[in-house]
C-alpha positions as CSV (number, residue, x, y, z in Angstrom):
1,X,127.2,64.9,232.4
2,X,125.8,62.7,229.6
3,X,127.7,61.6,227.2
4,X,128.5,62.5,223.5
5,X,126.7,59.2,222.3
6,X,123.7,59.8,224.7
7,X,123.5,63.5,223.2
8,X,123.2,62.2,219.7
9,X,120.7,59.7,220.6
10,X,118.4,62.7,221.7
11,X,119.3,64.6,218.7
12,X,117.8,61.6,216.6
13,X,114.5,61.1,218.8
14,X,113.8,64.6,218.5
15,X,114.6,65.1,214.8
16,X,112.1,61.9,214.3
17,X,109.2,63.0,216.2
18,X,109.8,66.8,214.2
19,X,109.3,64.5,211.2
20,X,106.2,63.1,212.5
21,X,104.8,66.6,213.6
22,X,105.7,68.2,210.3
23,X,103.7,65.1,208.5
24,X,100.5,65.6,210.7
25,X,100.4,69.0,210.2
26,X,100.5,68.6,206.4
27,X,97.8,66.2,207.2
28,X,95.7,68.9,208.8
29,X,96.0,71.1,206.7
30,X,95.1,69.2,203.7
31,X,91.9,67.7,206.0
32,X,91.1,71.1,206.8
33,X,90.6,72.9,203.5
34,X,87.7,70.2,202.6
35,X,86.2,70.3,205.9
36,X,86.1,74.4,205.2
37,X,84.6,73.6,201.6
38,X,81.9,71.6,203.6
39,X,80.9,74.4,206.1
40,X,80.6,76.8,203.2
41,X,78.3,74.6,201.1
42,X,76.3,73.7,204.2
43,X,75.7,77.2,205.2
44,X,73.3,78.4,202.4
45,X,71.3,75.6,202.9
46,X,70.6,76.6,206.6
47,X,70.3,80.2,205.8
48,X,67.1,79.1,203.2
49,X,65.7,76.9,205.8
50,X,65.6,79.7,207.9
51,X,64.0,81.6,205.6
52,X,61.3,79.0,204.5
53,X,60.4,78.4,208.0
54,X,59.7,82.2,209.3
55,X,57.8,82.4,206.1
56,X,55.5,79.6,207.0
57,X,55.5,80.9,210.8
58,X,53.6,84.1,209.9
59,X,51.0,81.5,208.6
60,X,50.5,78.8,211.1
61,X,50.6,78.4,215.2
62,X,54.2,77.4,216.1
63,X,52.6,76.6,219.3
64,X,50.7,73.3,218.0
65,X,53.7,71.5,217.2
66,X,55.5,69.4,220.1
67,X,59.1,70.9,219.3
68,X,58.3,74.3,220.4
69,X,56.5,73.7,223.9
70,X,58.7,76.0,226.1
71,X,58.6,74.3,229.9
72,X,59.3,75.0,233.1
73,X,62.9,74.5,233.8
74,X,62.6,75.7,237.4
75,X,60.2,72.8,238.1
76,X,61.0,69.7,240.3
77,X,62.0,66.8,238.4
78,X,62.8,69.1,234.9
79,X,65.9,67.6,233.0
80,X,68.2,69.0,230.6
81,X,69.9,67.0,227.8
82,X,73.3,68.0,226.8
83,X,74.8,67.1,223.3
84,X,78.9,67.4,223.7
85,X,80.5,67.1,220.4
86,X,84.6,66.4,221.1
87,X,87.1,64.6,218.9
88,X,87.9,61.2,218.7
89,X,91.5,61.9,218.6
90,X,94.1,63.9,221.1
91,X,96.8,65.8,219.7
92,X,95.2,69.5,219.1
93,X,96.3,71.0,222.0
94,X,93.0,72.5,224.3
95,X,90.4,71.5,221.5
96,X,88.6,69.0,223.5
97,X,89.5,70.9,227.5
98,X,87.9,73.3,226.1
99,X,84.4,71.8,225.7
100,X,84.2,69.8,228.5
101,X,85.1,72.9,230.9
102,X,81.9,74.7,229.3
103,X,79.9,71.3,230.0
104,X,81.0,71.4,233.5
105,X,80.8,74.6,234.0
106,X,76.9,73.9,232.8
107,X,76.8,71.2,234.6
108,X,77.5,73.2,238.0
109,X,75.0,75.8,237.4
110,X,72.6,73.3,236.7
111,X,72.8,71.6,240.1
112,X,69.2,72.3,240.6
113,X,68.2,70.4,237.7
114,X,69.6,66.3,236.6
115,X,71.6,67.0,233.3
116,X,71.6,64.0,231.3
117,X,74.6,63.5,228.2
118,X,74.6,62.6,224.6
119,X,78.2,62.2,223.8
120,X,79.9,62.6,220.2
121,X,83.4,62.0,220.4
122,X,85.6,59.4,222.2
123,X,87.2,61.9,224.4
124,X,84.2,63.5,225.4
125,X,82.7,59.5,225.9
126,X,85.6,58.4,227.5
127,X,86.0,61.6,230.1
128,X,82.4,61.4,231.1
129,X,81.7,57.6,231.3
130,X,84.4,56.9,233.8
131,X,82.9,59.7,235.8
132,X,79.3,57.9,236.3
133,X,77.2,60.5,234.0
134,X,74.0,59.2,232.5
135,X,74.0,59.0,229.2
136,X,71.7,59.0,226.4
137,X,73.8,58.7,223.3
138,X,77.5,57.7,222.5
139,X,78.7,58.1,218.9
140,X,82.1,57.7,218.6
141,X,84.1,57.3,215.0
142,X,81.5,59.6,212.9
143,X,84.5,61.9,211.9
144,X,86.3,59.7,209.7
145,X,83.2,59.5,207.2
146,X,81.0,62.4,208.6
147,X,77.6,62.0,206.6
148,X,74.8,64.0,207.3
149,X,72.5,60.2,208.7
150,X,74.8,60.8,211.3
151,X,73.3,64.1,212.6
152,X,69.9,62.7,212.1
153,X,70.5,60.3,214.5
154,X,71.4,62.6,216.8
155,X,68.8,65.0,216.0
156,X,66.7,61.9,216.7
157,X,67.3,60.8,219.5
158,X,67.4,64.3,221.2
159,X,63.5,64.7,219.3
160,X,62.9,61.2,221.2
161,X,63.8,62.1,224.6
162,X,62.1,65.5,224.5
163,X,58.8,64.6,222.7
164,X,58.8,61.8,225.3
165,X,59.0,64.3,228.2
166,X,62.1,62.5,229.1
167,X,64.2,65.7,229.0
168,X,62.5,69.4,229.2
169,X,65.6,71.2,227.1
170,X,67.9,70.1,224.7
171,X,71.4,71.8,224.4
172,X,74.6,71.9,222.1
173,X,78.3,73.0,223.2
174,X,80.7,72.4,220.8
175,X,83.6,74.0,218.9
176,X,82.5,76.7,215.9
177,X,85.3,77.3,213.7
178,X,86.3,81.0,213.1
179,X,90.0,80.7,211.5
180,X,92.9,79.0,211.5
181,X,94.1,79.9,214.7
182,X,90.8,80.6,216.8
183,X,88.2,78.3,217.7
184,X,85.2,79.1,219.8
185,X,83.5,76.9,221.8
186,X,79.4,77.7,221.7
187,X,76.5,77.0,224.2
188,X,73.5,77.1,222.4
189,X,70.2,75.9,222.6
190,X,68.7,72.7,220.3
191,X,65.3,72.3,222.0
192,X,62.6,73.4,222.5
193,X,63.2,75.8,219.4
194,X,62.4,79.5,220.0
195,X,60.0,81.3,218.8
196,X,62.0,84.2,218.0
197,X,64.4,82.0,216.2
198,X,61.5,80.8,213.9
199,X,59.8,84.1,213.7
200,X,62.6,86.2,213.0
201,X,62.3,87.0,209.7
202,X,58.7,86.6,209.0
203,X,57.9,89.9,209.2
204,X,59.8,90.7,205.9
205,X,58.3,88.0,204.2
206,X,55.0,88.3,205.6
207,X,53.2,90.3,202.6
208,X,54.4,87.7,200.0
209,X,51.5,85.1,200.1
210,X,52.6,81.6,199.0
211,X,50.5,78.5,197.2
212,X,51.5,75.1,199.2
213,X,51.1,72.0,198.4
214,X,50.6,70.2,200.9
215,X,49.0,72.6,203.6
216,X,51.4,75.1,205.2
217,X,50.3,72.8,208.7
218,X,52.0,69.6,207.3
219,X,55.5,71.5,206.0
220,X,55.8,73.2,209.2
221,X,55.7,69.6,211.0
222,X,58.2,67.7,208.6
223,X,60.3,71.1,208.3
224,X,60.7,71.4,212.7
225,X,62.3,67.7,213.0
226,X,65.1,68.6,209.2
227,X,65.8,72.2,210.6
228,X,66.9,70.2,214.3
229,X,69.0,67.5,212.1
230,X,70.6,70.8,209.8
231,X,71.9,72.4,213.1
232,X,73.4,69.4,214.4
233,X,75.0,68.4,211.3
234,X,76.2,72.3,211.0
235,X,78.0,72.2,214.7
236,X,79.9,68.6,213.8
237,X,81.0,70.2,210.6
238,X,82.1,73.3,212.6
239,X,83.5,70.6,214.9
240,X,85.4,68.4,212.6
241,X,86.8,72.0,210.8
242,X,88.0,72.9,214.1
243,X,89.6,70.1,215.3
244,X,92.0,70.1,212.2
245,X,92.5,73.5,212.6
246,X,93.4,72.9,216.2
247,X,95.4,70.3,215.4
248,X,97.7,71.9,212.7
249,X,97.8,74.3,214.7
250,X,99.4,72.7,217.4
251,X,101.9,70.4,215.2
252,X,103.2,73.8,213.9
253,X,104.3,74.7,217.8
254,X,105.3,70.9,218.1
255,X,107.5,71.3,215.4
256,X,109.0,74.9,216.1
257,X,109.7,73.8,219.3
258,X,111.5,70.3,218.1
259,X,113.5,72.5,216.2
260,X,114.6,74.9,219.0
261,X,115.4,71.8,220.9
262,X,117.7,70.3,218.4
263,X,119.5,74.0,218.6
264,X,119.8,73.4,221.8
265,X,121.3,70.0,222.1
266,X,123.4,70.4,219.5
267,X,124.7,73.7,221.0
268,X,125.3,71.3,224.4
269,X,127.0,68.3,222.4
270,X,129.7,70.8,220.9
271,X,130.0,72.9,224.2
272,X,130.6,68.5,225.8
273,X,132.8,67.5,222.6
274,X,134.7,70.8,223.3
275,X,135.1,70.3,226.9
276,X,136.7,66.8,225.9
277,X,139.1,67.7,223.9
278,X,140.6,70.6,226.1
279,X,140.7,67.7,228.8
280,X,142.6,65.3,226.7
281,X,144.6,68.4,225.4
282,X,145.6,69.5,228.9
283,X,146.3,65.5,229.6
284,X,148.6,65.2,226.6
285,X,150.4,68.8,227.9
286,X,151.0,68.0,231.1
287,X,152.5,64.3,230.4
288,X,154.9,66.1,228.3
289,X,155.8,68.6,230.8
290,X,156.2,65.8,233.6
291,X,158.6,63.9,231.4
């Protein structure tokens, strides 16, 4: 049986790591509401992109430009590119499992096909480098000063490998933020960009004719490449908003459950202190009586 002293030094290292808990949620929290102000701003912006590019697809062939080649991922030799977006930091519960159980679980049903991975994130970098994946990006430490240059590298370099026939399809699998409590990881596709993605409101805009300047030809092409940087600067935004959701989240239990600990101790230490002084009360008896 411990003793009394041993007790009390628990009782401390719990009470100071519920300190630490309760801080870093606060943290979160605070983190969190500006990361939520930043998905929010972003998102009319992408809805009006949208918008301004099915308008010009009623107008021009989306097939000219190199972004929107579909290709034959059944083919020998075909390669898909796979953008993982995890934290750099631990501590919010299955945030980053999460992710990289949909990226192997996209992996294994792509074993006819090489996949190739662009990782943002030190835990998805650090899980997959020691596990001899190739790799075409690393971008760790974005999320302390997330700008959007940062998604345009990334968009970049995933226009780069698939204009260069390096990769044949370009996808994106990180976590979308729905509340504070539920996060959704997300599987979609970056590249080639669909058709029906492009053209899917056209058709309500298609009998409102437009003057451009420059030709609707040359927006189209500097438009494809910004609307690829927009989405990838929208999923680390969802990304970042997550994590701190996830990780408030998961200080709250940390702290609950410091707190039911230190009930529980406490309840021991008095049930030991107890037990001690009935012994030394039954010692002090029975001397009496044997005098």
């Amino acid at each position: 049986m411990p003793s009394l002293l041993d007790i009390r030094r628990r009782i401390r290292a719990v009470k100071s790591t519920q300190q630490i808990t309760k801080a870093m949620k606060m943290v979160a929290a605070s983190k969190l509401r500006r990361a939520q102000d930043r998905i929010f701003n972003a998102r009319p912006y992408a809805r009006e992109m949208q918008r301004v590019l099915a308008s010009l697809a009623a107008r021009v062939d989306p097939s000219v430009h190199p972004l929107l080649a579909q290709r034959d991922l059944g083919a020998a030799g075909s390669k898909t590119m796979v953008v993982v977006i995890t934290a750099d930091k631990g501590l919010c519960g299955s945030f980053n499992t999460n992710v990289i159980k949909a990226v192997s679980t996209l992996i294994v049903g792509s074993e006819h096909r090489p996949v190739v991975l662009g990782l943002v994130g030190r835990k998805g970098r650090d899980f997959y480098r020691r596990r001899g994946f190739a790799i075409a990006l690393e971008q760790v430490g974005i999320f302390q000063t997330l700008k959007y240059a940062d998604a345009q590298q990334i968009g970049r370099t995933a226009i780069d490998e698939f204009t260069a026939g390096r990769v044949d399809a370009v996808q994106l699998v990180y976590n979308e933020f729905k509340s504070v409590i539920q996060q959704r990881v997300v599987v979609e596709p970056l590249l080639p960009i669909s058709r029906a993605e492009v053209t899917a409101e056209a058709e309500p805009h298609s009998q409102i004719e437009y003057l451009y300047e420059p030709a609707p030809q040359q927006i189209f092409d500097q438009l494809l490449p910004r609307y690829v940087e927009t989405q990838v600067y929208r999923a680390l935004l969802e990304s970042n908003a997550a994590f701190f959701a996830a990780q408030m989240t998961a200080m709250d239990t940390a702290t609950k459950n410091a707190s039911e600990m230190i009930s529980q101790l406490t309840l021991y230490m008095n049930k030991v202190r107890q037990a001690a002084i009935t012994r030394e009360i039954i010692e002090v008896v029975s001397g009496a009586e044997a005098l």
